[in-house]
N, C-alpha and C positions, 0 to 999 in steps of 0.2 A: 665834088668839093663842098658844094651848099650841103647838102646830106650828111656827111661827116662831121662838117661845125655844128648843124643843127643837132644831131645826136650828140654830141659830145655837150654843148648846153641843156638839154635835156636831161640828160647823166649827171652835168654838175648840179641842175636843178635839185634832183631830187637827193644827189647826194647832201646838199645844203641844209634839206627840209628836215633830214631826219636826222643830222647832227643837231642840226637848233631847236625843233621838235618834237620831242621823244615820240607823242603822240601819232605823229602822222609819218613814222620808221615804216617803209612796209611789212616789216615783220609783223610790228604792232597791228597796223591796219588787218592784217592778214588774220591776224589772232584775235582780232574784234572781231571781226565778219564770221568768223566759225563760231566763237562764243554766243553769237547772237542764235545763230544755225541753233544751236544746240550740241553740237559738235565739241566737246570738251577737248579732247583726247589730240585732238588736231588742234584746237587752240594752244592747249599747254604747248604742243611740238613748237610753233611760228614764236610765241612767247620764250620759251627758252632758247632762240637760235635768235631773238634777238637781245637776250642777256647774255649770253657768250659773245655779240659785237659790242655789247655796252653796259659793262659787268659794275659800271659806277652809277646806272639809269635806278634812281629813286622808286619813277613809275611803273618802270618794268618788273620790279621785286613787289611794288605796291600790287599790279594788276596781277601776279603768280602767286600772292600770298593770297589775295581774295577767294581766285580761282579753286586753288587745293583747298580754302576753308569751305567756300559755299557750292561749290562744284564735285570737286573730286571725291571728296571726305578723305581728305591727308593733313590731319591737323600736322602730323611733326613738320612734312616741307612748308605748310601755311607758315607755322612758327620762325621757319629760318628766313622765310622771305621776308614776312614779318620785322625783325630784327633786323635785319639786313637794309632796310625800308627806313626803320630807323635811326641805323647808325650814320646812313649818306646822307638823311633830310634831317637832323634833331630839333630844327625849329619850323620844322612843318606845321603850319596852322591846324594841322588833319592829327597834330600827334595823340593830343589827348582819345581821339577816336580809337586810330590805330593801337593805342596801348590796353583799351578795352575789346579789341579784338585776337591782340596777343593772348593777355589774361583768357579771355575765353576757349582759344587754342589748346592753351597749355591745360586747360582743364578738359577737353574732350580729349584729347592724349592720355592724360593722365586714369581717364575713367576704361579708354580702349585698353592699355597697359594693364589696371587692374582685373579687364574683364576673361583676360587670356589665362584658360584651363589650364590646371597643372598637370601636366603626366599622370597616369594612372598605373600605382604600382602593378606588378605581376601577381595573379594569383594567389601563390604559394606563399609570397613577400606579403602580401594581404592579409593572410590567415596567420602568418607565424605574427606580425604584428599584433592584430586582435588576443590573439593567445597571450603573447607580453601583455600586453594593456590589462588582460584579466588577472593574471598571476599578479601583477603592481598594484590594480585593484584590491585584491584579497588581503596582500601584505599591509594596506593602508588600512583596513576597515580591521584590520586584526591590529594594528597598532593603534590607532585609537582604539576599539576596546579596552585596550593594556593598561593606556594610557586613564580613561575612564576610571575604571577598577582601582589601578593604583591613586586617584584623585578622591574618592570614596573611602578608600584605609586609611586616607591620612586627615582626612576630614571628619572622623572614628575617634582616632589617637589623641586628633587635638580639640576634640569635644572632650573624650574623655579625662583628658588630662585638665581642662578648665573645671573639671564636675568639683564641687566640694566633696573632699574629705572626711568622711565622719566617724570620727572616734571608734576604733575599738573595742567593744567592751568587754574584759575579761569575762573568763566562764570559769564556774565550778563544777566540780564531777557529777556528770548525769544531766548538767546542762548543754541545753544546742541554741543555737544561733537562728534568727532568721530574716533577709531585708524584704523590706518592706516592698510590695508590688503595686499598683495600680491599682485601686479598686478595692487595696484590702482592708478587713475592720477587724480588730480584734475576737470578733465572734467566728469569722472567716478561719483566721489564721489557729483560733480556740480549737475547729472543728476538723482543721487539716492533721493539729497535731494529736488533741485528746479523742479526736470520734464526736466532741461537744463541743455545741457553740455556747453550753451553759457556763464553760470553764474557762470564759473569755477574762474573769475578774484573775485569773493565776498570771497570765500576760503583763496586767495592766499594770499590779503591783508589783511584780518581777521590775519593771522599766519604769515603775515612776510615773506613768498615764493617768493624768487627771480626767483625760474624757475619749472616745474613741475616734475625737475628732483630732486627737492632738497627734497620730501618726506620719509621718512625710515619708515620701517615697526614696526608697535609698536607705530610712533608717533601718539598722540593724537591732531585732528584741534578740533580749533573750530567754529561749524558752525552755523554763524549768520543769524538771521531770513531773510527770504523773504522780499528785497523793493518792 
């Protein structure tokens, strides 16, 4: 009969301890002492079997969230414990900490997420792509050329069409015409048409040229037959 009270106070003991507690839960205890070990893997087990007795325990999500951050390397479950840590304590004096270790979480998540290879197409799916990609290449470099070209003829058109205008000037029979080039001087143009550049004065007076410097490029002489 002593034996049986004494156990049964015993049992209430500890049941009391680790209702009022969280800390000293045997589970917890249990999951401290491996943690310490180095023994992760057995910590998490005693730690999550005493979040299943007490699934509203602050420090139980607090000490599983640590764990999988600095232990396991499982940012996603650190994260939920994390949160979950949060939503039963929000006036935890620890929160502002805790909030820079969520942040943290979600960022080594975020980079494991990014870090994960995408499938590697099939061969054949490999090559018919590259092949697409050259053929849309060739199409591109051929339309812009087009495009170029046609940018150049209309930049022609509309030079040409600002150029002044310069007069006509009738001919008479046996006369020919000639515009004016680059470069040219009436002795030039004398020597193209007569064989002479001495015949440069038949030009001048045909057009009214007071001097060989008075020609502009574009004008039109006109050049009277050979006496």
């Amino acid at each position: 009969m002593k034996y049986g009270l004494l156990f049964a106070i015993l049992l209430l003991f500890a049941t009391g301890c680790g209702q009022g507690d969280p800390a000293r839960h045997p589970m917890m205890l249990k999951g401290d002492q491996y943690r310490k070990e180095g023994n992760f893997e057995l910590a998490e087990k005693f730690y999550l079997k005493f979040v299943e007795q007490r699934p509203d325990s602050a420090l139980g999500h607090r000490t599983l969230a640590t764990l999988y951050d600095e232990s396991l390397a499982d940012p996603a479950a650190a994260l939920y414990h994390y949160n979950m840590f949060l939503r039963l304590d929000p006036h935890s004096p620890d929160r502002e900490l805790i909030e820079g270790y969520r942040r943290l979480a979600r960022a080594k998540l975020l980079r494991a997420l990014t870090r994960e290879e995408l499938p590697t197409p099939p061969d054949d799916e490999l090559a018919m792509l590259r092949k697409e990609n050259k053929v849309l290449r060739d199409r591109l470099d051929s339309l812009k050329r087009l495009l170029l070209n046609q940018q150049r003829a209309i930049a022609q058109l509309k030079s040409a069409a600002a150029a002044p205008q310069l007069p006509l000037v009738p001919q008479v029979p046996g006369e020919r015409s000639y515009t004016v080039q680059p470069g040219d001087t009436p002795g030039k143009i004398a020597r193209q048409f007569y064989g002479s550049a001495n015949k440069y004065r038949i030009i001048m007076e045909a057009n009214n040229l007071g001097s060989s410097t008075g020609l502009r490029v574009g004008q039109v002489l006109k050049i009277p037959a050979s006496e």
